[in-house]
Phi, psi and omega in degrees: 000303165334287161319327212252326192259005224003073159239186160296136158314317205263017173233319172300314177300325176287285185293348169264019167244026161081015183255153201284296189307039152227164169300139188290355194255262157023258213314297215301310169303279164018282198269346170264001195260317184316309160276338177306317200286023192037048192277142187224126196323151160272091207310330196289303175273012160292319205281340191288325183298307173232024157087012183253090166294344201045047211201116170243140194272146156260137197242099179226101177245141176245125173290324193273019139064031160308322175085200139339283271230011197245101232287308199290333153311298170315315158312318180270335185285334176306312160304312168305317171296307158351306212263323198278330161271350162287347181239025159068046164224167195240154187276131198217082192311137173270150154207203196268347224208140184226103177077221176264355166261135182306175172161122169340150178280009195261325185256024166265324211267337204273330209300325173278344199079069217221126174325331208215192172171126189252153208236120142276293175217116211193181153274081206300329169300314182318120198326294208326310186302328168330306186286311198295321180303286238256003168307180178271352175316152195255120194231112131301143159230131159266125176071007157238129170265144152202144196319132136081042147262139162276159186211136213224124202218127181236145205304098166267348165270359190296315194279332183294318182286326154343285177285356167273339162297323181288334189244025170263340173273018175239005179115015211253113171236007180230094171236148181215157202260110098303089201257170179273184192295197199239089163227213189252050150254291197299343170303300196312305170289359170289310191304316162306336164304281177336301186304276197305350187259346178285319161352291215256346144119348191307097186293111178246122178332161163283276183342327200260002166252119204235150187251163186242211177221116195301168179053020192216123195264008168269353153311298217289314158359271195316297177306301218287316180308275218321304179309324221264324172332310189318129181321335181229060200287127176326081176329332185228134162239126176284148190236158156329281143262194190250351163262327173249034156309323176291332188278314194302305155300333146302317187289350163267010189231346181260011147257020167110325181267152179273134155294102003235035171281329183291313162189153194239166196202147189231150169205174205239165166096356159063053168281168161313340191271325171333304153355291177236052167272160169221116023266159164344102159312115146316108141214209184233132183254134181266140195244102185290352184303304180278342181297302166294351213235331176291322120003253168301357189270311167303296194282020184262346181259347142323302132007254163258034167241043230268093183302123202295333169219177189138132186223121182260152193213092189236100156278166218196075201272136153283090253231293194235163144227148205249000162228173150314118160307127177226087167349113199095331205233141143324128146218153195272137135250227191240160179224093202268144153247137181220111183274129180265051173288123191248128186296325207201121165236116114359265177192147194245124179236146142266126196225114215001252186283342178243148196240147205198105170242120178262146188063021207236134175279105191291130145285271154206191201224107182231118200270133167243102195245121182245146156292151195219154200250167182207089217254127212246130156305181180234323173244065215210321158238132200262159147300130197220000000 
């Protein structure tokens, strides 16, 4: 390129990293003599220069070994690259294995190099993930907290009550949970049942909270029968998710009954197949879109802003809804995000509608208002 312009190698170099101190004639001839001759950065040495790879590990193990293939991940995870190719980084899945050799995830993420790391999904517990939070790496976790981490988290007890509330305005007073294994989303949704059927005055059976397995419908099979069985059998059954809502919907229908004059049934997380189930699933849509791409927009500004201390807290709230819940039909509500930096927590509690962090020296606090969708099946829950 230098030889084609007659400058220096040290004037080619200035002008494709962008400095200032050459002529704009100059630069222009440069970067177009760069592209005919088809020149592409070398990354290897981008990264020795500036200490960058532009490569973010993603952390996704799914136990149900669904993958890619996994309607509510795969959605978030799509967003999340989206938002990371747009600001010109690249993706890099962590795992346990470098070749045939076995290795820590921490020493998967140093072997690629890799800037960042977003936790999707994983076993929050495992040392390793452990070892990986607390390294110098700049770390998202979606839906899990850990101190003096950022973490992008959605109001799951807000959406539980939400939906026990909805299908409690359709007549439904024997209602029952078959919820997923036990982490902290599902605790979270435990606590939105409980709270609201304590609300709405509802005594719920020990029987009628059965624990499942997310994502996998020949469990939720097994529970709805189980459930249906019962001497005082539920009217509305809440499912885990919106995939494995489909065996809970087949085990009801292989036992004689309808959807949803006999019995209805909800389920969370809004994928696309809820949609052209037939009839239409009720469920509550959790929104991956924004979830992922926010993921990734925070941790690329740890990144390149890197705070020397600091706990980011971008919950993903549901606040109001602003029409009628209508069978079939989309309604818009409100979405609050709300970032927290915090020097120190204590501790973080929910407490119906308020979020109450003790002991932290507030930096800031920035509200943000997005739409947010509420996606209602047409049979799935009857008026009874």
């Amino acid at each position: 390129i230098a030889k084609a312009c007659s400058v220096s190698v040290a004037t080619v170099s200035k002008a494709l990293s962008g400095q200032p101190d050459i002529g704009e004639q100059t630069r222009e001839l440069i970067c177009k003599t760069a592209d005919s001759l088809g020149y592409m950065t070398n990354s290897a040495a981008r990264a020795l220069k500036t200490n960058r790879t532009y490569n973010i590990g993603v952390l996704f193990v799914d136990g149900r070994r669904s993958g890619l293939a996994h309607e509510y991940f795969s959605s978030m995870l799509e967003s999340l690259k989206v938002e990371a190719e747009r600001n010109g980084y690249d993706i890099t899945f962590i795992n346990r294995n470098v070749g045939a050799k076995a290795t820590t995830y921490l020493q998967h993420c140093q072997y690629r190099g890799v800037d960042g790391v977003v936790i999707a999904s994983v076993d929050f517990d495992d040392p390793q993930v452990l070892e990986l939070v607390n390294s110098k790496l700049p770390v998202v976790t979606i839906d899990h907290v850990f101190n003096n981490r950022a973490a992008v988290v959605s109001d799951n007890v807000r959406g539980m009550e939400e939906l026990v509330r909805y299908v409690y305005s359709k007549g439904h007073r024997r209602i029952a949970f078959i919820h997923g294994e036990r982490t902290a989303v599902t605790e979270n949704r435990l606590t939105g049942f409980y709270r609201a059927c304590d609300a709405l005055g509802l005594e719920i059976p020990e029987e009628y909270v059965r624990e499942g397995v997310y994502h996998d419908p020949d469990r939720c099979a097994g529970l709805t029968q189980e459930l249906l069985r019962l001497p005082e059998p539920p009217t509305c059954i809440l499912m885990p998710d919106d995939f494995s809502s489909i065996g809970g919907g087949n085990a009801i229908r292989r036992m004689g009954l309808r959807l949803p004059e006999d019995v209805s049934a909800a389920a969370y997380d809004g994928i696309p197949l809820a949609s052209v189930m037939s009839p239409p699933l009720t469920t509550y849509r959790q929104d991956t879109a924004a979830i992922g791409a926010t993921a990734a927009a925070k941790l690329i500004e740890l990144i390149e802003k890197p705070r020397k201390q600091g706990f980011l807290l971008c919950f993903f709230q549901l606040c109001r809804l602003n029409a009628y819940i209508r069978a079939g039909f989309f309604i818009t509500g409100v979405q609050r995000h709300v970032f927290l930096n915090i020097n120190a927590v204590v501790g973080i509690l929910l407490l119906y509608h308020l979020y109450i962090v003790t002991d932290f020296s507030l930096q800031t606090y920035i509200r943000h208002q997005t739409a947010a969708r509420f996606r209602i099946g047409a049979g799935h829950v009857a008026r009874i």
